[in-house]
C-alpha positions in Angstrom: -31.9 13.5 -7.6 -29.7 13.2 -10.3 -25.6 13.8 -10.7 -24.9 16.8 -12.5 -22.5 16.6 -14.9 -19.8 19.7 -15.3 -17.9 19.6 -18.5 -14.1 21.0 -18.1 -11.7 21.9 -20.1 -8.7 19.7 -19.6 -6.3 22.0 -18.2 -9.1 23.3 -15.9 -9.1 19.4 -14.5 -6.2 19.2 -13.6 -5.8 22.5 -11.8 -8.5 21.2 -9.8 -6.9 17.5 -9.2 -3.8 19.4 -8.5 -5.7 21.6 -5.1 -6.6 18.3 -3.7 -4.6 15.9 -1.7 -2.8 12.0 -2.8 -6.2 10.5 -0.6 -8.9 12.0 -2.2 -7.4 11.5 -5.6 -6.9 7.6 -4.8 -10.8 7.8 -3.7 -11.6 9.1 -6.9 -9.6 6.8 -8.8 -11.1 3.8 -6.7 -15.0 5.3 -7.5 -13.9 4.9 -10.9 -12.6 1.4 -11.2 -15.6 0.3 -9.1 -17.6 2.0 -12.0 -16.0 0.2 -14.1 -14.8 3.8 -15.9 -11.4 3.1 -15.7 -9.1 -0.2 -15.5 -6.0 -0.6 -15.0 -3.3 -1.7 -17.1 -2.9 -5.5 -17.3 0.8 -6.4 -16.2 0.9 -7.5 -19.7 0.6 -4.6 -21.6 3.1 -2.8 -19.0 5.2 -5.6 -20.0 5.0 -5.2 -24.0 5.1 -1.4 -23.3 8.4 -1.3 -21.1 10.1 -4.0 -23.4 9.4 -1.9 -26.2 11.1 1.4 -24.6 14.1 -0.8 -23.0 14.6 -2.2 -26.8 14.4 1.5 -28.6 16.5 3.3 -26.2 19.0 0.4 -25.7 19.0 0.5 -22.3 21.5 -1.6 -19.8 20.6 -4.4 -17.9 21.9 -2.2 -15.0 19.3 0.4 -15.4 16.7 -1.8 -16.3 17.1 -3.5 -12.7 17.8 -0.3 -11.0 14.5 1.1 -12.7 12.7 -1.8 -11.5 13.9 -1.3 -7.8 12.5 2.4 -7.9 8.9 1.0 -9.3 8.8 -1.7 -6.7 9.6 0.9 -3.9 6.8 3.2 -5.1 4.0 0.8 -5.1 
């Protein structure tokens, strides 16, 4: 039998993501880059991205490390 497919409102989603727990929304997120649905961004465009806000905000070299050390220590 065929998936049925529910359409939600947004803020409906995410009160529903929000009940469940940090595993089953990594499983969900993994379904959906086996799907090919979603992908990742490339560490390029992170790259571009992050440059771009350390260059408007004129951040230190300090806090750009520091900020670096907090990403790394999430992964």
């Amino acid at each position: 039998m065929a998936g049925i497919a529910i359409n939600l409102p947004k803020d409906k989603l995410i009160e529903g993501l929000s009940n469940l727990s940090f595993k089953e929304i990594k499983e969900i997120m993994d379904s959906l880059i086996q799907k090919k649905l979603f992908r990742p961004p490339s560490a390029k465009t992170i790259y571009k991205d992050a440059s771009e806000i350390v260059r408007k905000r004129a951040l230190k070299p300090e806090v750009v490390e520091e900020a670096i050390k907090w990403a790394r220590a999430k992964k």
